[in-house]
N, C-alpha and C positions, 0 to 999 in steps of 0.2 A: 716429551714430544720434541722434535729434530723438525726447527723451523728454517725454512731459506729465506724468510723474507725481512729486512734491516729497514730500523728507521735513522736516520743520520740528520746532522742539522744540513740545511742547503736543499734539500733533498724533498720534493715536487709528493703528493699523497695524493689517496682520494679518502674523502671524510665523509662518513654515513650518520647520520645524526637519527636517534629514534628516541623517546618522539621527537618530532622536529618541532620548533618552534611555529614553524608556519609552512601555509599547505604549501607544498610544490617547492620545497627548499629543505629538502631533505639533505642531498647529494652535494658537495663540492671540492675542489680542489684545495687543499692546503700545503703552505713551502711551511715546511720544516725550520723554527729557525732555534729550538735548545733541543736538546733530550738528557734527563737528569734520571738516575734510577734512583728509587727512592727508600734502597735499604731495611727495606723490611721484611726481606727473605720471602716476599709472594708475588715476587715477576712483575711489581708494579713500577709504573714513569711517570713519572711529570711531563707534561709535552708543552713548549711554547710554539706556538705556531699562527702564522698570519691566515686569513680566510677569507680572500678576496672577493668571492661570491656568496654575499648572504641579503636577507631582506632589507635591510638598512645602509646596505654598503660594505666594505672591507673593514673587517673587525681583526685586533690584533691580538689573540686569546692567551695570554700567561698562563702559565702553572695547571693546565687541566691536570687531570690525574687520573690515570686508566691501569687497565691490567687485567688479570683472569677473574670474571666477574665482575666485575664496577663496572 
């Protein structure tokens, strides 16, 4: 698949959360601040990224870990 969309550290997101942890905080902005591939040949990242809008306040999220499926 031939994607045009990049994530780069610096670089402003929107973040979909399902499920969400809590109602009506699904959706928010996150700044980009790593992006690491994670070498296991199935297009997966480690993301670090700040998420300034969530139910407790701005949470700083290390190492998620995404990709096709997860």
């Amino acid at each position: 698949m031939d994607s045009k969309y990049s994530i780069q550290e610096n670089d402003w997101a929107g973040w979909l959360e399902v499920p969400t942890s809590a109602p009506g905080w699904a959706a928010s902005p996150v700044m980009i601040t790593g992006v690491f591939p994670l070498k296991t040949g199935q297009g997966r990242l480690s993301l670090d990224f700040i998420q300034p809008l969530s139910p407790g306040g701005g949470l700083n999220r290390p190492g998620f870990v995404g990709g096709p499926n997860s």
